[in-house]
Predicted model as a PDB file, atoms N, CA, C, CB and O in Angstrom, pLDDT in the B-factor column:
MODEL        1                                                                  
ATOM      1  N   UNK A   1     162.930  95.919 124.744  1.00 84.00           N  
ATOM      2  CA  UNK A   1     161.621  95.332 124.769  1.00 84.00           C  
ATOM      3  C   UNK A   1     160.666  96.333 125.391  1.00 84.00           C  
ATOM      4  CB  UNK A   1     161.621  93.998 125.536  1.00 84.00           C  
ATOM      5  O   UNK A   1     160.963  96.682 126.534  1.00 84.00           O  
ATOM      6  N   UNK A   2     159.314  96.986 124.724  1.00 92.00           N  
ATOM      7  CA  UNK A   2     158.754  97.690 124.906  1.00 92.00           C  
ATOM      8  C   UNK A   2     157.856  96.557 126.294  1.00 92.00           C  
ATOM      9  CB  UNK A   2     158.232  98.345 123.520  1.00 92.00           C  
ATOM     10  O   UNK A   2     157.454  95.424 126.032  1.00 92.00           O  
ATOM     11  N   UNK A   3     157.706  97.252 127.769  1.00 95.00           N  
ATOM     12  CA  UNK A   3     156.962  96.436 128.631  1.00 95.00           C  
ATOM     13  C   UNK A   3     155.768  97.622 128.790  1.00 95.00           C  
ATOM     14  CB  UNK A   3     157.855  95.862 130.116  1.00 95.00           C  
ATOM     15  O   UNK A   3     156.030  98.824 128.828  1.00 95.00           O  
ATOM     16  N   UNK A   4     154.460  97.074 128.872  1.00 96.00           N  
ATOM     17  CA  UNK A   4     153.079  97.866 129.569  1.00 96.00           C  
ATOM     18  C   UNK A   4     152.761  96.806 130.852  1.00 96.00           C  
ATOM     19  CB  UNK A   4     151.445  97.985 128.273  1.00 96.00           C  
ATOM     20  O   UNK A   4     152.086  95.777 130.844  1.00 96.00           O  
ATOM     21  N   UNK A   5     153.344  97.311 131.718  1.00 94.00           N  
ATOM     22  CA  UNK A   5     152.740  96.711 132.816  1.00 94.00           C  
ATOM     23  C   UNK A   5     151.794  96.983 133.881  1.00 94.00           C  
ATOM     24  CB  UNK A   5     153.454  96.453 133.291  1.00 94.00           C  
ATOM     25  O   UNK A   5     150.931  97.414 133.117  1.00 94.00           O  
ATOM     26  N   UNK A   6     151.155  97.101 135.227  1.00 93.00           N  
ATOM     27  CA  UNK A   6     150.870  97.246 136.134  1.00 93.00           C  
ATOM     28  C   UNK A   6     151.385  97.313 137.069  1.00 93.00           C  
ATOM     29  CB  UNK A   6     150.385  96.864 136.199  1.00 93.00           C  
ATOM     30  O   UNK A   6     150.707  97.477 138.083  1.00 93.00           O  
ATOM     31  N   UNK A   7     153.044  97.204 137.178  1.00 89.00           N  
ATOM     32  CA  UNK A   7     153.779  97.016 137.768  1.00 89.00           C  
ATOM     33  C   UNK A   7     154.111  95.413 138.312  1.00 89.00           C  
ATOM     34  CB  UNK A   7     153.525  97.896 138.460  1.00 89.00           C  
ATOM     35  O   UNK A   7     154.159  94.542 137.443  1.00 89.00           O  
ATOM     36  N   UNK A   8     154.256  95.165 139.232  1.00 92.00           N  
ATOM     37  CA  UNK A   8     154.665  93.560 139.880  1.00 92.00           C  
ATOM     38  C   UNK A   8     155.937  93.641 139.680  1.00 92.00           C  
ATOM     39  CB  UNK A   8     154.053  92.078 139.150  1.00 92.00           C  
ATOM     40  O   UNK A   8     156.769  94.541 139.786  1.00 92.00           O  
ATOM     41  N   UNK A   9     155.966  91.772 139.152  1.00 93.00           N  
ATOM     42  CA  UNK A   9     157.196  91.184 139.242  1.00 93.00           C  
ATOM     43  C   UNK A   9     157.657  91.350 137.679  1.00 93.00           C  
ATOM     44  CB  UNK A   9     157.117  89.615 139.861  1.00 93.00           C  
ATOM     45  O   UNK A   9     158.881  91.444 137.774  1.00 93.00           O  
ATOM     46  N   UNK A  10     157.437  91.406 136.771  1.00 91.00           N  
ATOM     47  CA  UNK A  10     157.948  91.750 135.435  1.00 91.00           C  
ATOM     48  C   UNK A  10     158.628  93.160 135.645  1.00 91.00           C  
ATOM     49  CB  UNK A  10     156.730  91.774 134.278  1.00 91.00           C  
ATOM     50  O   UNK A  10     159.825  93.332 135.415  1.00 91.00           O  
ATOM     51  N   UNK A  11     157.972  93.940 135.998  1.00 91.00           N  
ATOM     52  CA  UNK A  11     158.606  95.550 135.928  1.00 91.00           C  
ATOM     53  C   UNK A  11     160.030  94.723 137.283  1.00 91.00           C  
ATOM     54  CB  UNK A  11     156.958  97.471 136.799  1.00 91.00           C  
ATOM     55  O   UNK A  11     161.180  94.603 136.860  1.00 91.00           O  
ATOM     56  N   UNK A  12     159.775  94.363 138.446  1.00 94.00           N  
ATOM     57  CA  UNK A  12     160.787  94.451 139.116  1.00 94.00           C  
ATOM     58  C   UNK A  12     161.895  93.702 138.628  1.00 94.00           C  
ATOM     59  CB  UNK A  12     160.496  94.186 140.259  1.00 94.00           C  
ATOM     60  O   UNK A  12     162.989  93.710 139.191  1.00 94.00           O  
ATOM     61  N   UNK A  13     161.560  92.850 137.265  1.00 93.00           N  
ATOM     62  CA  UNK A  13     162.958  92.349 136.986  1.00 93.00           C  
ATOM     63  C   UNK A  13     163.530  92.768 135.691  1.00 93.00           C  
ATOM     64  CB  UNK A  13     162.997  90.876 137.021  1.00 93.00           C  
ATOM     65  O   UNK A  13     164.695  92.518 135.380  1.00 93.00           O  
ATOM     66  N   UNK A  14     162.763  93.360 134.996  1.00 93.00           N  
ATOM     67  CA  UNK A  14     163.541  94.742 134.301  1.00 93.00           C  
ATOM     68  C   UNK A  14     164.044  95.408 135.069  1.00 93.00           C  
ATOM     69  CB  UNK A  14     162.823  95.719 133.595  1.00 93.00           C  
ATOM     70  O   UNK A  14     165.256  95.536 135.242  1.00 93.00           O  
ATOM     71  N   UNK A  15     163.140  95.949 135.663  1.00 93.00           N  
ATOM     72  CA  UNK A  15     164.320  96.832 136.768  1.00 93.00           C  
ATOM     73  C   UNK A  15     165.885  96.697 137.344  1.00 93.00           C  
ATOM     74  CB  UNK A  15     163.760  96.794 137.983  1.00 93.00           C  
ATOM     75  O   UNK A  15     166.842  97.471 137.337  1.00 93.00           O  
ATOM     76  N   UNK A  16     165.646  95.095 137.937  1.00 93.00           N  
ATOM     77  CA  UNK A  16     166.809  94.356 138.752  1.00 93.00           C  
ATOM     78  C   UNK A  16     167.641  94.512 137.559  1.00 93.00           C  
ATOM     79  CB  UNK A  16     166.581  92.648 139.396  1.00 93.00           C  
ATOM     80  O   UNK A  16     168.593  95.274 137.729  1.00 93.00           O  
ATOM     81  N   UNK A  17     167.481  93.738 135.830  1.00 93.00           N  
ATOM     82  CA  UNK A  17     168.191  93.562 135.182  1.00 93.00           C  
ATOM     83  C   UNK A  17     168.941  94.790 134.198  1.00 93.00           C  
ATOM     84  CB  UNK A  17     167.624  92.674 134.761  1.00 93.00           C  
ATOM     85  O   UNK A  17     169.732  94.740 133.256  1.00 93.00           O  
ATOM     86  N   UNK A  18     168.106  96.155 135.102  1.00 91.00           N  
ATOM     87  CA  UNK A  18     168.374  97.107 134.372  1.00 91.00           C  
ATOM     88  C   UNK A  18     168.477  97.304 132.564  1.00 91.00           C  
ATOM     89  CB  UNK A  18     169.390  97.303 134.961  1.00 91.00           C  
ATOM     90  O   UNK A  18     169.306  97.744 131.767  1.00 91.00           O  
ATOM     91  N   UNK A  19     167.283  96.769 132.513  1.00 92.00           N  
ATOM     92  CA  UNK A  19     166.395  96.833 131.363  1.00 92.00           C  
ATOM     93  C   UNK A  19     165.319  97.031 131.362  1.00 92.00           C  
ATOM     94  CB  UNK A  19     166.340  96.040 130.773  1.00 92.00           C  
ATOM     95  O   UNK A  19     164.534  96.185 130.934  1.00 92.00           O  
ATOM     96  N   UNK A  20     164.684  98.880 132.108  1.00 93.00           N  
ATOM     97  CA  UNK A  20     163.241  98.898 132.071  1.00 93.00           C  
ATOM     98  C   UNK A  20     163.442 100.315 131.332  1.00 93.00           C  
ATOM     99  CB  UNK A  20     162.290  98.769 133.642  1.00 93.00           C  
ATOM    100  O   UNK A  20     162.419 100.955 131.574  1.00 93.00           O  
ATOM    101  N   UNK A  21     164.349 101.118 130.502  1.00 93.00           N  
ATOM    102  CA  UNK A  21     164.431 102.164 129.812  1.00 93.00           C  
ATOM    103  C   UNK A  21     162.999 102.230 129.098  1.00 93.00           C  
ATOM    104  CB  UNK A  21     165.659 102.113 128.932  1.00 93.00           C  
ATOM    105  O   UNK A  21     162.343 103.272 129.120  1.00 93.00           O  
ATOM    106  N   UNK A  22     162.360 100.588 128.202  1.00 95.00           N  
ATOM    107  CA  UNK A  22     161.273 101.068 127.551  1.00 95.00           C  
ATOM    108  C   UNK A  22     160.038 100.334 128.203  1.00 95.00           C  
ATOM    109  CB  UNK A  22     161.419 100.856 126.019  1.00 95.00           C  
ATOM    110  O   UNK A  22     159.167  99.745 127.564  1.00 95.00           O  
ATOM    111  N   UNK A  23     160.105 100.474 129.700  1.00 94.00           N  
ATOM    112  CA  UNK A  23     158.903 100.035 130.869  1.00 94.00           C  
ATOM    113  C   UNK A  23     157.908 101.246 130.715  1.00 94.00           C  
ATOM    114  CB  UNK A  23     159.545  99.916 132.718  1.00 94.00           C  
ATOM    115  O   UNK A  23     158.393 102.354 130.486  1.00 94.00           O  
ATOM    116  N   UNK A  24     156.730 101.120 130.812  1.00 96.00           N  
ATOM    117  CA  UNK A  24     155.755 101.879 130.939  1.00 96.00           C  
ATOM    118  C   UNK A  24     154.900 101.004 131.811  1.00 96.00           C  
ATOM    119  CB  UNK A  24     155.213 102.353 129.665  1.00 96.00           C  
ATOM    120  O   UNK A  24     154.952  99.775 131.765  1.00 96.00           O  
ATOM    121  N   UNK A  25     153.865 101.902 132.856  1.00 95.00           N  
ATOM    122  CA  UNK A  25     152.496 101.451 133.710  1.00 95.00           C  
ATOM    123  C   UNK A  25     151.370 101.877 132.501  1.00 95.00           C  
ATOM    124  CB  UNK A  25     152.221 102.491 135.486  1.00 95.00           C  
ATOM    125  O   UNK A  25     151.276 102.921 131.856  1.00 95.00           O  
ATOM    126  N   UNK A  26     150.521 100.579 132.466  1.00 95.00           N  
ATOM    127  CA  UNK A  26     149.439 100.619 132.019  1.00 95.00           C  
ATOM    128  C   UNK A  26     148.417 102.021 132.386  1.00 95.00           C  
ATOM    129  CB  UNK A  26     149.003  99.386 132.428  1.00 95.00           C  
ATOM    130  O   UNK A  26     147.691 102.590 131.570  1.00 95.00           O  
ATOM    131  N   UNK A  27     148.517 102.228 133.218  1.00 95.00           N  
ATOM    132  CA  UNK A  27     147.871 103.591 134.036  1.00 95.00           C  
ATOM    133  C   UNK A  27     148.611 105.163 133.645  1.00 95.00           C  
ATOM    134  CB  UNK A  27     148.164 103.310 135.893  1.00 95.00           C  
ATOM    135  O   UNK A  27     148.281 106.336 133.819  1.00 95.00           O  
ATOM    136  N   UNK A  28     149.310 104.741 133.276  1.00 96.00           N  
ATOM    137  CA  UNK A  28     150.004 106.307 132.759  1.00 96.00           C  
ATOM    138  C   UNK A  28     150.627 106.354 131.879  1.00 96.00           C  
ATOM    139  CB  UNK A  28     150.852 107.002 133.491  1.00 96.00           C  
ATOM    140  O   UNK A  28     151.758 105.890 131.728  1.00 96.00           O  
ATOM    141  N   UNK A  29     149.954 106.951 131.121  1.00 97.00           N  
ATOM    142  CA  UNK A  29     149.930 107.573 129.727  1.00 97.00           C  
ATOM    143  C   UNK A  29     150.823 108.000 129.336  1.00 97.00           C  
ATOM    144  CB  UNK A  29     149.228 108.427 129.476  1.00 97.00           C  
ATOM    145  O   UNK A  29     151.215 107.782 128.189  1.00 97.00           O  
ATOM    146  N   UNK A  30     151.513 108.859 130.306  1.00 97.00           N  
ATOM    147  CA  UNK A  30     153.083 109.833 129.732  1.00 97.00           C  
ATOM    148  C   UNK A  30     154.154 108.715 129.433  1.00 97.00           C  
ATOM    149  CB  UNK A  30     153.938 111.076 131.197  1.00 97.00           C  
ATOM    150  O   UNK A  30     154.998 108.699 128.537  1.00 97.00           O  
ATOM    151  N   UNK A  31     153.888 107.734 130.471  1.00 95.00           N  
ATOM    152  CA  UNK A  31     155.072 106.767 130.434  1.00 95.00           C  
ATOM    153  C   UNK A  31     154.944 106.312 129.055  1.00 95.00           C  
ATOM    154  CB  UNK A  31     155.045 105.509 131.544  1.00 95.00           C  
ATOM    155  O   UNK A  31     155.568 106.918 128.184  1.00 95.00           O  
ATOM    156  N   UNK A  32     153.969 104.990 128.657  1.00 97.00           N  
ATOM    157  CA  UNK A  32     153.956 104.905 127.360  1.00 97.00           C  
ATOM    158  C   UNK A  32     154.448 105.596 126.028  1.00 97.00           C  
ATOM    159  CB  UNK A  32     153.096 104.865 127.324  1.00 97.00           C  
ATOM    160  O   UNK A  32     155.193 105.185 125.139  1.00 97.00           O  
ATOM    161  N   UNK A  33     153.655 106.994 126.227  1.00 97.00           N  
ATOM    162  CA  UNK A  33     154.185 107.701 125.536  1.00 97.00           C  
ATOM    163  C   UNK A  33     155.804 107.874 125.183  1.00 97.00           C  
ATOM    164  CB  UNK A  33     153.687 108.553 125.947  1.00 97.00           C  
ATOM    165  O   UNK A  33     156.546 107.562 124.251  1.00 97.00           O  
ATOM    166  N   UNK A  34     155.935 108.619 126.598  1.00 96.00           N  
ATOM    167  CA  UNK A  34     157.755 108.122 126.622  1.00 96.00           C  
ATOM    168  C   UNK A  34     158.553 107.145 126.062  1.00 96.00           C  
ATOM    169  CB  UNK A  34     158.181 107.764 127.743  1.00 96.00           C  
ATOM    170  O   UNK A  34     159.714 107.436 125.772  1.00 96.00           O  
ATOM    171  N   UNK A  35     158.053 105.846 125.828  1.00 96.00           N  
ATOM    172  CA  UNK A  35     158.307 104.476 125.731  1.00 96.00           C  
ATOM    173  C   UNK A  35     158.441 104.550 124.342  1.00 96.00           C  
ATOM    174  CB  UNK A  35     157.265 103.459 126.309  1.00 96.00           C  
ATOM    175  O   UNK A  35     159.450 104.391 123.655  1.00 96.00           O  
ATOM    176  N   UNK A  36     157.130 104.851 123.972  1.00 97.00           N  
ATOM    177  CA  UNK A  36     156.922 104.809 122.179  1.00 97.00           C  
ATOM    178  C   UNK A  36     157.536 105.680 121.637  1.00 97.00           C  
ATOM    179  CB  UNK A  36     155.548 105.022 121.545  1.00 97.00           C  
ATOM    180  O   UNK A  36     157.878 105.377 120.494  1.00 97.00           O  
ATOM    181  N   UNK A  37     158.007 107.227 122.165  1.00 97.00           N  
ATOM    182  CA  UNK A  37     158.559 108.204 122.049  1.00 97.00           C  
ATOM    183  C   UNK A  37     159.960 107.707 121.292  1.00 97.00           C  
ATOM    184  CB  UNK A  37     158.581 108.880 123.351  1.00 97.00           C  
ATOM    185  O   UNK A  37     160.290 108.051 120.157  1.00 97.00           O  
ATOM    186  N   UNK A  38     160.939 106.545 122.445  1.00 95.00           N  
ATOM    187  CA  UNK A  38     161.867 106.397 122.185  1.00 95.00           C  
ATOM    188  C   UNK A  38     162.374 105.205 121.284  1.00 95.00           C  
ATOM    189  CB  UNK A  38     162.222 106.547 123.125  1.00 95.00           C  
ATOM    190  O   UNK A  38     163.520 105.061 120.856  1.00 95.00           O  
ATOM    191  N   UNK A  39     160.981 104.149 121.029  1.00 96.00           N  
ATOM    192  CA  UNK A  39     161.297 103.454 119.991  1.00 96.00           C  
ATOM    193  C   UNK A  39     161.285 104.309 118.553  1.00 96.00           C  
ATOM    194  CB  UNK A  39     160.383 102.325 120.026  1.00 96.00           C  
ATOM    195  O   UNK A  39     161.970 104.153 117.542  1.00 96.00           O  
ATOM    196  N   UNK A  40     160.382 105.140 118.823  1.00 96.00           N  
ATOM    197  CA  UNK A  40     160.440 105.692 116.846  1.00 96.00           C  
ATOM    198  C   UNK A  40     161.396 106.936 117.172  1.00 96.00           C  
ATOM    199  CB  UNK A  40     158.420 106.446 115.814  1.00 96.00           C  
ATOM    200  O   UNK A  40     161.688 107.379 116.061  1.00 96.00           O  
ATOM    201  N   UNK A  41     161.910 107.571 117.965  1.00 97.00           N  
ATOM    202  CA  UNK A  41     163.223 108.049 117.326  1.00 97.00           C  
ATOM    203  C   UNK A  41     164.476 106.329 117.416  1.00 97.00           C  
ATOM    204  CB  UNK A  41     163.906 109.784 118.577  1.00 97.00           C  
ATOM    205  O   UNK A  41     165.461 106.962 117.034  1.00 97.00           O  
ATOM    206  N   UNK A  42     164.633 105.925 117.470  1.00 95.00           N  
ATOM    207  CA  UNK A  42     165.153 104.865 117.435  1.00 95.00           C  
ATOM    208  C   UNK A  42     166.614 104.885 118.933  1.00 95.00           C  
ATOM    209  CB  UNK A  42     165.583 104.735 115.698  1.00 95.00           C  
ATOM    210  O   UNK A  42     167.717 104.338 118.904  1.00 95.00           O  
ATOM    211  N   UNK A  43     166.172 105.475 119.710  1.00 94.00           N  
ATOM    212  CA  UNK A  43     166.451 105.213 121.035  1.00 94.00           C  
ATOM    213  C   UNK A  43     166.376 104.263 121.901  1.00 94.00           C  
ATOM    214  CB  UNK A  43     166.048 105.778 121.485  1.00 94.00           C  
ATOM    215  O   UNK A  43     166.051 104.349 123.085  1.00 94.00           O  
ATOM    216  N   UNK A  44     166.842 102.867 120.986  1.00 95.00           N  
ATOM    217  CA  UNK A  44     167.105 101.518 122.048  1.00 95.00           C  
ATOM    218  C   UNK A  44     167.864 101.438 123.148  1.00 95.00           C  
ATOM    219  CB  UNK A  44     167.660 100.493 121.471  1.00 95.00           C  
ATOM    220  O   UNK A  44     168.642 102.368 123.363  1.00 95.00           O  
ATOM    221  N   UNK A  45     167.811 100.478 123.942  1.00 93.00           N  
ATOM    222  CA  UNK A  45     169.331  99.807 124.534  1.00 93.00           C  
ATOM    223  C   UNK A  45     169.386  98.830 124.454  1.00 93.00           C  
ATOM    224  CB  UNK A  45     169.796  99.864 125.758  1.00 93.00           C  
ATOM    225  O   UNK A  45     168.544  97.933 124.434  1.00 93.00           O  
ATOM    226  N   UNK A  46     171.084  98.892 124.356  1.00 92.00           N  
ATOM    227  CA  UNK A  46     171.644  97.472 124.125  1.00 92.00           C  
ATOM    228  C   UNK A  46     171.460  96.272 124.958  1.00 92.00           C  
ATOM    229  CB  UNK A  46     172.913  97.562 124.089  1.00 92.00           C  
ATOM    230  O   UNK A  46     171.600  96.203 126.179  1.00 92.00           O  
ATOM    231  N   UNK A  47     171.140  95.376 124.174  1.00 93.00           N  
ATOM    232  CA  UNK A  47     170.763  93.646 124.464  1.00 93.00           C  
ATOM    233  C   UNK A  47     171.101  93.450 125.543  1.00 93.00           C  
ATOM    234  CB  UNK A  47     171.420  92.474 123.661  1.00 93.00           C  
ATOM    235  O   UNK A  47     172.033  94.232 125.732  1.00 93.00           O  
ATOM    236  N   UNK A  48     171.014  93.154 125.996  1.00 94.00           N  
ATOM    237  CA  UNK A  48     171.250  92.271 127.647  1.00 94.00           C  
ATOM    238  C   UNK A  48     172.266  91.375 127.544  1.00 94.00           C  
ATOM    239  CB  UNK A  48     169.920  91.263 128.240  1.00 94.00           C  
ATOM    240  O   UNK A  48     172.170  90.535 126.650  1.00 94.00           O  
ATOM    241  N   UNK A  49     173.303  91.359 128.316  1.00 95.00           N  
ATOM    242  CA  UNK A  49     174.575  90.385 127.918  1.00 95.00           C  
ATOM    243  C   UNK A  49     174.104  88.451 128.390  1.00 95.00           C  
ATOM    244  CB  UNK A  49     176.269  91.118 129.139  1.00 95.00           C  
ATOM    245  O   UNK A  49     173.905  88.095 129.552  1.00 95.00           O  
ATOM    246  N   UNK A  50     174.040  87.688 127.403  1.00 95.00           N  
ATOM    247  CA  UNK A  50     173.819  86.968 128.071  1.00 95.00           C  
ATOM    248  C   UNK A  50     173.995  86.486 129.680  1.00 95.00           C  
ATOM    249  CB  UNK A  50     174.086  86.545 127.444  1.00 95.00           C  
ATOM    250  O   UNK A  50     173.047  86.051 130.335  1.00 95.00           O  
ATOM    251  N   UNK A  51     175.354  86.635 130.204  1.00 95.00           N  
ATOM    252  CA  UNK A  51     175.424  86.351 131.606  1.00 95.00           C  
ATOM    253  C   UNK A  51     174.255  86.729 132.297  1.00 95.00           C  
ATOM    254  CB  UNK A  51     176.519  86.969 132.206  1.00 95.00           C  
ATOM    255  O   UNK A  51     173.803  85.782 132.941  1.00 95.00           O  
ATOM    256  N   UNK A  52     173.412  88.069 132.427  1.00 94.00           N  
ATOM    257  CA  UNK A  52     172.909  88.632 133.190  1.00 94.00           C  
ATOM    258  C   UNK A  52     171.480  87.766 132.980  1.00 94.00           C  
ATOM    259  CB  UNK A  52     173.081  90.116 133.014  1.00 94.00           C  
ATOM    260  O   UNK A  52     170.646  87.810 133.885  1.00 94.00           O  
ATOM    261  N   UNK A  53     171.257  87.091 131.937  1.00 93.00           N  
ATOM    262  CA  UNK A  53     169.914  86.226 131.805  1.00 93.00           C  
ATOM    263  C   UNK A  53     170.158  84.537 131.947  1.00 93.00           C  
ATOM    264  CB  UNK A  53     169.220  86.556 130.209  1.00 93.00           C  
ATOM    265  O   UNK A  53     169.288  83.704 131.692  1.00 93.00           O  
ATOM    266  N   UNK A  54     170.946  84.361 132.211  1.00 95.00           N  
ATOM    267  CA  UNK A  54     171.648  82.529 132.423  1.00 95.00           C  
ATOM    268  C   UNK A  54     170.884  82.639 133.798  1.00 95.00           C  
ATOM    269  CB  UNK A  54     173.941  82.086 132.571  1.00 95.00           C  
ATOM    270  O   UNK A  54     170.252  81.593 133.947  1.00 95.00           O  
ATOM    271  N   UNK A  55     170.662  83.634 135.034  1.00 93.00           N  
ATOM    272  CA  UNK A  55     169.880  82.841 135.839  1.00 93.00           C  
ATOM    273  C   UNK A  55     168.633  82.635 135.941  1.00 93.00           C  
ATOM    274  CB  UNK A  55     170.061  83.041 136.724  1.00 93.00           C  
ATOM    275  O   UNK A  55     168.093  82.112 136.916  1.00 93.00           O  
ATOM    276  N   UNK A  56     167.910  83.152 134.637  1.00 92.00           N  
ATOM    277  CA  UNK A  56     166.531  83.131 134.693  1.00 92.00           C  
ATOM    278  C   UNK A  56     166.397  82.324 133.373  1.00 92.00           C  
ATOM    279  CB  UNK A  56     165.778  84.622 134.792  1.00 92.00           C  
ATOM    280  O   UNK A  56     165.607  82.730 132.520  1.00 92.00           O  
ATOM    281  N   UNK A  57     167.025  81.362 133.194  1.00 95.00           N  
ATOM    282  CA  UNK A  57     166.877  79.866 131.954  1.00 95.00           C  
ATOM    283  C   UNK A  57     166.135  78.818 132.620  1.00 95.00           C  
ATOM    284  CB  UNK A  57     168.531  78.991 131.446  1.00 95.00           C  
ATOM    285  O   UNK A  57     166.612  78.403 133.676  1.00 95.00           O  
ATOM    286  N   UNK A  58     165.103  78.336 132.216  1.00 96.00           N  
ATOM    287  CA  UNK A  58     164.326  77.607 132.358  1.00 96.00           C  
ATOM    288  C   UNK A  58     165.407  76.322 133.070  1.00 96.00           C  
ATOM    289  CB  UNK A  58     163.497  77.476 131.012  1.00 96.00           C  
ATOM    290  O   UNK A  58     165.107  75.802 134.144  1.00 96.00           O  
ATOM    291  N   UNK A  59     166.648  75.933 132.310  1.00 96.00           N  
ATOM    292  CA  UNK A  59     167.179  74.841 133.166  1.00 96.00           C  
ATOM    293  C   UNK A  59     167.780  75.012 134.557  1.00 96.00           C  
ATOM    294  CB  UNK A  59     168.125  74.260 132.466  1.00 96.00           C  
ATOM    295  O   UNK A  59     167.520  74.242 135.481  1.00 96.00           O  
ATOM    296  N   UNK A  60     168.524  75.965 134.648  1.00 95.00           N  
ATOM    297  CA  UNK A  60     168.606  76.815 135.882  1.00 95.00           C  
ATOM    298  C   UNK A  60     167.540  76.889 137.203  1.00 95.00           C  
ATOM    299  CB  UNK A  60     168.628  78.087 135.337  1.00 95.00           C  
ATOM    300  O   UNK A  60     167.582  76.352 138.310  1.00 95.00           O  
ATOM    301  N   UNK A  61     166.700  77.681 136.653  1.00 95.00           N  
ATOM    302  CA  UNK A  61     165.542  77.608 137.510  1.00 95.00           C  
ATOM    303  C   UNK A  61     165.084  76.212 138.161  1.00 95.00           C  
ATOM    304  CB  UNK A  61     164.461  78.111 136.723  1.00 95.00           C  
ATOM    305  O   UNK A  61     164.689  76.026 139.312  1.00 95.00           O  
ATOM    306  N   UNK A  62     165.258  75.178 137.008  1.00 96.00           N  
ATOM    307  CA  UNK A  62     164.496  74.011 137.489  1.00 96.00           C  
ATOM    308  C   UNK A  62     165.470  73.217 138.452  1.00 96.00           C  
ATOM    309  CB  UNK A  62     163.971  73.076 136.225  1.00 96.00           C  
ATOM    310  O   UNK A  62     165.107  72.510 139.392  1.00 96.00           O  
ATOM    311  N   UNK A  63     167.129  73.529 137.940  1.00 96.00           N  
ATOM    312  CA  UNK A  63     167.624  72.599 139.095  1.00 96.00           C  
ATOM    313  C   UNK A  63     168.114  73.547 140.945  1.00 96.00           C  
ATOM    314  CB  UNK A  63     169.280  71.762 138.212  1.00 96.00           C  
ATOM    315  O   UNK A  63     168.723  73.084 141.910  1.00 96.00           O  
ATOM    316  N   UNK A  64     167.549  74.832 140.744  1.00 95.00           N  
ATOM    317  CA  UNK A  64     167.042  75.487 141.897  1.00 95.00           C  
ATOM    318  C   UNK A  64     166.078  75.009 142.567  1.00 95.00           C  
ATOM    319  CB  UNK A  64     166.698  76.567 141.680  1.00 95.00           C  
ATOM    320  O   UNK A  64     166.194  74.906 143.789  1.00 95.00           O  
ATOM    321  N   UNK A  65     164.974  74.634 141.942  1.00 95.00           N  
ATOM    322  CA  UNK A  65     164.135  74.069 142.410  1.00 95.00           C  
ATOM    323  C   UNK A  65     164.307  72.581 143.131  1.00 95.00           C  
ATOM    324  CB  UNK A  65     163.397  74.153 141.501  1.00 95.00           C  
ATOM    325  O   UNK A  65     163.921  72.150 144.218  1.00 95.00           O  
ATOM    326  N   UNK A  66     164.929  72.092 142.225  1.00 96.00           N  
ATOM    327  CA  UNK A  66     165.252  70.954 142.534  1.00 96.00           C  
ATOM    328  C   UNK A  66     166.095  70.453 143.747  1.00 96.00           C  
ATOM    329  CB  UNK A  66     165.695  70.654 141.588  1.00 96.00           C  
ATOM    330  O   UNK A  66     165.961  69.285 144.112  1.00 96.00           O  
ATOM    331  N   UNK A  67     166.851  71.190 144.305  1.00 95.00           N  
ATOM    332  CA  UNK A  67     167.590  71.822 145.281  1.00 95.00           C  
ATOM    333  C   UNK A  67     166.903  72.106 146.669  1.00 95.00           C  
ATOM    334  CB  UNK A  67     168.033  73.015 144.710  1.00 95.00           C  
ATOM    335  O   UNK A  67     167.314  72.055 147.828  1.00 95.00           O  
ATOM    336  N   UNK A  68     165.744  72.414 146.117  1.00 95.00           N  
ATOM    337  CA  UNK A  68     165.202  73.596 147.101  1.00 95.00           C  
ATOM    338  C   UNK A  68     164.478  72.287 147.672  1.00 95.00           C  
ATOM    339  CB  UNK A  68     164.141  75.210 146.438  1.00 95.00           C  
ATOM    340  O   UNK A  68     164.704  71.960 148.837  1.00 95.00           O  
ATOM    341  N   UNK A  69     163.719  71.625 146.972  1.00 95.00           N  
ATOM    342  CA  UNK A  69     162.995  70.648 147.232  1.00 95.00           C  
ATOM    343  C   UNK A  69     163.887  69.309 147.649  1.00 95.00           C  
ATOM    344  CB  UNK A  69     162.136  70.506 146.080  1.00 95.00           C  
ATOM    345  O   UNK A  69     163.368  68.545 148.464  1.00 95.00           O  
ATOM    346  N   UNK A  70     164.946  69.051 147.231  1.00 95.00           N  
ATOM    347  CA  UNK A  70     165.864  68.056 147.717  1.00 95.00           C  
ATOM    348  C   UNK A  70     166.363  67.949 149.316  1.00 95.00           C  
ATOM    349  CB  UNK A  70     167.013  68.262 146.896  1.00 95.00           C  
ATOM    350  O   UNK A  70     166.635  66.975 150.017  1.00 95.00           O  
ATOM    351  N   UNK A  71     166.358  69.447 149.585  1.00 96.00           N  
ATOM    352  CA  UNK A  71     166.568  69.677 150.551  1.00 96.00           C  
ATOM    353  C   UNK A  71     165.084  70.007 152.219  1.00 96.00           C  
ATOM    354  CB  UNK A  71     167.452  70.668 149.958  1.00 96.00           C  
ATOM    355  O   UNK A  71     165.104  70.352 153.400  1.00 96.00           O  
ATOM    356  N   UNK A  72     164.503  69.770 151.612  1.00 93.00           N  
ATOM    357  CA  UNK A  72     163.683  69.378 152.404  1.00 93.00           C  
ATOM    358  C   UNK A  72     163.407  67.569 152.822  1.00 93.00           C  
ATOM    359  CB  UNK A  72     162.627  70.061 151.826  1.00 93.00           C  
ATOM    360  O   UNK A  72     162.911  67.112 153.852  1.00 93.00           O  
ATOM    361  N   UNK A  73     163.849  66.948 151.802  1.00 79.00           N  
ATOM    362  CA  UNK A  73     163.484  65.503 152.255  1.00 79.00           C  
ATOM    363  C   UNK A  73     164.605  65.495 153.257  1.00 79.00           C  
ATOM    364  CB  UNK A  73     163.512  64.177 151.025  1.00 79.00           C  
ATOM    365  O   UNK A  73     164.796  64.504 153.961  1.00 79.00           O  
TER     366      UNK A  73                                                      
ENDMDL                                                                          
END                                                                             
């Protein structure tokens, strides 16, 4: 997934998930470049194994939350 970011929390969880090969900063040019560089020679990486994205599923998340908040009453 080609990312243009500013950095934050998107770049830091490519990062974490070690999927920021095609991350670029909005602010620098080379990066992009780089980025686009490696989609048209066709320099992907491989998919993300599901496991590594099951904790960032919308149902997941919500019964974290749910948790989080349970535990305060």
């Amino acid at each position: 997934m080609l990312s243009i970011t500013d950095g934050g929390a998107t770049e830091a969880l490519l990062h974490r998930l070690g999927a920021d090969q095609l991350a670029a900063r909005l602010d620098d040019r080379a990066s992009i470049e780089t980025a686009l560089g490696r989609i048209e020679a066709g320099d992907l990486p491989e998919p993300l194994p599901p496991e590594k994205l099951a904790p960032y599923e919308r149902p997941r998340l919500a019964q974290r939350l749910a948790e989080l908040l349970g535990s305060l009453a």
